[in-house]
C-alpha positions in Angstrom: 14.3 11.9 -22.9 11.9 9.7 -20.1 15.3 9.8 -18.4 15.5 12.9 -18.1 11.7 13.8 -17.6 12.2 11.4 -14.2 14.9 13.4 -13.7 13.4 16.3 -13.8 10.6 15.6 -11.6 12.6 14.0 -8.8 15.9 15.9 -8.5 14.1 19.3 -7.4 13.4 17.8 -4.4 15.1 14.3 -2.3 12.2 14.5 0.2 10.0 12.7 -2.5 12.0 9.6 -1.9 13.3 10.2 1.7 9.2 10.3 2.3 8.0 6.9 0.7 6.6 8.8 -2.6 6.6 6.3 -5.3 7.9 8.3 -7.9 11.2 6.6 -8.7 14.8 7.3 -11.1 16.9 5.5 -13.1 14.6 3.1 -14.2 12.6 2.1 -11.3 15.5 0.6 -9.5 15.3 3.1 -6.1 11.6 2.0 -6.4 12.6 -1.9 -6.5 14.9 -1.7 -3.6 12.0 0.4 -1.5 9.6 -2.1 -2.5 11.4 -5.1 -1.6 12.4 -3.5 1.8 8.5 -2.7 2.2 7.8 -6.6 1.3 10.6 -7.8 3.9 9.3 -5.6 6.7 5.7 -6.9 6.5 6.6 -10.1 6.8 8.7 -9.6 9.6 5.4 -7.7 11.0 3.3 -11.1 9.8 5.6 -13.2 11.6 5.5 -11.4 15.2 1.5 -10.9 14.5 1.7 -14.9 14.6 3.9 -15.7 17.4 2.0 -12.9 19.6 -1.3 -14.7 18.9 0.6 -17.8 20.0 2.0 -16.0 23.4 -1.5 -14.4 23.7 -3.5 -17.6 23.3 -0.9 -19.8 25.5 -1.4 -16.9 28.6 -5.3 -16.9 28.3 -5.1 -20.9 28.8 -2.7 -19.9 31.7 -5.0 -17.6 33.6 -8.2 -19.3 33.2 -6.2 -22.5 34.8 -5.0 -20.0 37.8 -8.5 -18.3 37.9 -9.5 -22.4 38.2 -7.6 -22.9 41.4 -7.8 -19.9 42.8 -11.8 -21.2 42.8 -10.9 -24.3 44.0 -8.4 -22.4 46.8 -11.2 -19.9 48.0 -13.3 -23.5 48.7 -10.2 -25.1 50.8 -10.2 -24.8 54.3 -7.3 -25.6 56.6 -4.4 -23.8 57.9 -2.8 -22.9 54.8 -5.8 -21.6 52.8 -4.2 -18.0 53.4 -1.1 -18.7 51.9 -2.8 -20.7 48.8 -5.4 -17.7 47.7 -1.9 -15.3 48.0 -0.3 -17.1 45.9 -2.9 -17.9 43.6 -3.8 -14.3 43.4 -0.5 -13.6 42.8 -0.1 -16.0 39.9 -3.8 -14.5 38.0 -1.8 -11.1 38.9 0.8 -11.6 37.2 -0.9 -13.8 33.8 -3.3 -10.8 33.3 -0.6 -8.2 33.1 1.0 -10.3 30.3 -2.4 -10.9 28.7 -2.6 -7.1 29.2 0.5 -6.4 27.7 0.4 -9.0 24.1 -3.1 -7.6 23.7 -1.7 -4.6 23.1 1.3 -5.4 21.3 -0.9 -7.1 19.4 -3.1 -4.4 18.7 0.0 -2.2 17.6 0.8 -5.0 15.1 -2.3 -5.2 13.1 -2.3 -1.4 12.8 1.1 -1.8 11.2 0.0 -4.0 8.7 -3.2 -2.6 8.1 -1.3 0.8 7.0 0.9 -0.9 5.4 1.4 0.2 1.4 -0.9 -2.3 -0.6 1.1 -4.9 -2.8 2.0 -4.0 -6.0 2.7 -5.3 -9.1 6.5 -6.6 -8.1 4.7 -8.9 -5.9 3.3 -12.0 -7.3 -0.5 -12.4 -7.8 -2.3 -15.0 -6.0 -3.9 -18.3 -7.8 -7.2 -17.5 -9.1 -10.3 -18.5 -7.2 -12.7 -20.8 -8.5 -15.8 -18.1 -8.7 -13.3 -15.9 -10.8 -13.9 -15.3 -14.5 -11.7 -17.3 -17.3 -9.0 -15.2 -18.3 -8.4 -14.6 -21.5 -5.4 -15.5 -23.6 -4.9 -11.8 -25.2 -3.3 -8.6 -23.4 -6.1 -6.4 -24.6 -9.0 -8.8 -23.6 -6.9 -9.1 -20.6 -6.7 -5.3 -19.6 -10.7 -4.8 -20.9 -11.3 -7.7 -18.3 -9.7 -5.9 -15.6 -11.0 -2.5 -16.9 -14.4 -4.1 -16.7 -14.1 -5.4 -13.2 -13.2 -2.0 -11.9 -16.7 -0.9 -13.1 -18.3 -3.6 -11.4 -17.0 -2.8 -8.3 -14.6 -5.2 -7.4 -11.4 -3.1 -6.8 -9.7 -6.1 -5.2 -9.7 -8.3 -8.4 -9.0 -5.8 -10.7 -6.2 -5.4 -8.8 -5.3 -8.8 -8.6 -6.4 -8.8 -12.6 -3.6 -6.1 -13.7 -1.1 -7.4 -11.7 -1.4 -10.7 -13.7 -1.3 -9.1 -16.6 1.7 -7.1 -16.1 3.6 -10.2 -14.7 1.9 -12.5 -18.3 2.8 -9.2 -20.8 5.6 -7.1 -18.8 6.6 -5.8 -22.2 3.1 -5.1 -23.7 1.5 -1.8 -23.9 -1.8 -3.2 -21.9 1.0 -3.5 -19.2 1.4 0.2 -19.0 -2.7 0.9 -19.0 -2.2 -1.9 -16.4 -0.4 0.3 -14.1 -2.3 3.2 -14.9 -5.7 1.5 -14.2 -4.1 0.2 -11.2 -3.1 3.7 -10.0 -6.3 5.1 -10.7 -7.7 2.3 -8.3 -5.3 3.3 -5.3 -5.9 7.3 -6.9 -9.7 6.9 -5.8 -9.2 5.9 -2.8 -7.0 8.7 -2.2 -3.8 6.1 -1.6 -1.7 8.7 -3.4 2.1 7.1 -2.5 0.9 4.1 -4.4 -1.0 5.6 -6.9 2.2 7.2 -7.5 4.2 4.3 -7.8 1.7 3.1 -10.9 2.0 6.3 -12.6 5.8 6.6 -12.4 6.2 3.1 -14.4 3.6 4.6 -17.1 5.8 7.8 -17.5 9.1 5.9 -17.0 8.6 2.2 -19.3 5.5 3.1 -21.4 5.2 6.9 -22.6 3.7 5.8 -25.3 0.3 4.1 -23.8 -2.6 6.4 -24.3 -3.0 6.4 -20.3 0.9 8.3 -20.2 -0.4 12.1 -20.5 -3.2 11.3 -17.9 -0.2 10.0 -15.9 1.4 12.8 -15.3 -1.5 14.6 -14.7 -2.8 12.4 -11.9 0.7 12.6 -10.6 0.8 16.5 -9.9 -2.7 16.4 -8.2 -1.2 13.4 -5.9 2.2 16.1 -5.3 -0.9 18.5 -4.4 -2.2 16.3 -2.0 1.1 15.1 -0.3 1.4 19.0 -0.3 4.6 19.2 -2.5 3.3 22.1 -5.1 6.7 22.6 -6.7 6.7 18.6 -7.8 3.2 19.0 -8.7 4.1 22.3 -11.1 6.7 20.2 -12.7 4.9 17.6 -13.3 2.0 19.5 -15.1 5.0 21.3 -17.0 6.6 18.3 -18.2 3.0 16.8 -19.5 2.8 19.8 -21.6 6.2 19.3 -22.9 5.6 15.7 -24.0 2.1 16.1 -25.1 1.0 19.3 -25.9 -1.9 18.8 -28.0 -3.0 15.8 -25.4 -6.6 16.8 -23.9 -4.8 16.1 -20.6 -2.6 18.9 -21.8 -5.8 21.4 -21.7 -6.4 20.0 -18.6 -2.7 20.7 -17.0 -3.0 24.6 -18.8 -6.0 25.0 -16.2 -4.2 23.4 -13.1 -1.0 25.4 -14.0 -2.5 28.9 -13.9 -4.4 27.6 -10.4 -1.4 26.6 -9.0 0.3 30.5 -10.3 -2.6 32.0 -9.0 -1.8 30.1 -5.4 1.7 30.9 -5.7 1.2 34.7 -6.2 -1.0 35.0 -3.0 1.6 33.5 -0.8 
């Protein structure tokens, strides 16, 4: 049946995937793949960021030693002090147009990264700083903890928080409120592609959690923002279908006759 739900959602429309929206089939595994190509292209992106603050650093230290001489030069005299401050000029010519030129490149690579999609729970969660609260040794006291930090304010370990306990309890039930709570956190920051990623493996691996009919819910209004209505009717639809007397399910009644009413003046 969650088979075919995912089915359902997805098949109306390949642009979903084509487009980076994490809302994946068969089990998650055209999400894995995307994922780890995701993870493989950052790196790459960290690796040039690195050697281009090398190359960057290395040409600064170049020019200022040409801007040195071409000091020293100006203060020559003799016959060839013409052809010195040339060729000097020359040199700091040439070093600030490659200083020019990695400044740049590496402005174009922290921009990369800096839109790139957020880690998720396939990748692993750092060690746990010293200032950071004991965790606890129970998935439910684990997900409250991470529940709890979201309150507080500090989406980053929360985030860091569920994606521990998903990795500790992959099998658990707190591990589907785990990815729902982490969608909601990528959801209110209006990061809908991810957000969508977290609510897929609630509807897909945990239908049962009570965060699943909220799932699909949050889903079609991130289809509504990506502007993909017919994903976001089907969506609604399908919450309905699976729980009907759900108060997400009152909630989805509402959205439905909005998006009817939308529909109809087109």
């Amino acid at each position: 049946m969650v088979a075919r739900v995912m089915r359902t959602l997805i098949a109306p429309a390949a642009l979903v995937l084509l487009s980076g929206c994490f809302f994946p089939a068969d089990r998650g595994q055209v999400l894995e793949s995307r994922v780890d190509k995701l993870k493989t292209e950052n790196e790459k992106l960290g690796t040039q960021l690195v050697e281009t603050q090398a190359q960057l650093k290395d040409t600064t230290a170049r020019l200022q030693e040409a801007l040195d001489q071409l000091d020293k030069a100006s203060r020559t005299t003799g016959a060839n002090i013409g052809v010195k401050v040339d060729s000097t000029l020359q040199d700091v010519a040439a070093l600030r147009g490659q200083v020019e030129a990695q400044q740049h490149k590496l402005a174009e690579l922290e921009a990369k990264l800096a839109a790139a999609p957020v880690a998720t729970a396939s990748t692993a969660p750092p060690e746990p700083k010293k200032d950071e609260p004991r965790r606890p040794d129970d998935p439910k006291e684990y997900l409250k903890l991470a529940d709890d930090t979201v309150r507080g304010g500090d989406v980053e370990l929360a985030r860091r928080l569920y994606t521990e306990l998903m990795k500790k309890w992959p099998k658990d039930d707190s591990a589907g409120d785990a990815h729902f709570g982490l969608g909601e956190t990528y959801f209110n920051e209006k990061k809908c592609r991810e957000a969508l990623y977290e609510y897929g493996k609630v509807i897909q691996d945990f239908p049962k959690v009570r965060s699943a009919p909220t799932a699909y819910l949050r889903s079609s209004d991130c289809f509504s923002t990506l502007k993909m209505g017919a994903e976001a009717k089907v969506a609604l639809e399908e919450l309905l279908k699976q729980y009907p007397k759900s108060d997400a399910a009152k909630t989805a009644k509402t959205k439905l006759a909005e998006l009817s009413k939308k529909g109809g003046k087109k």
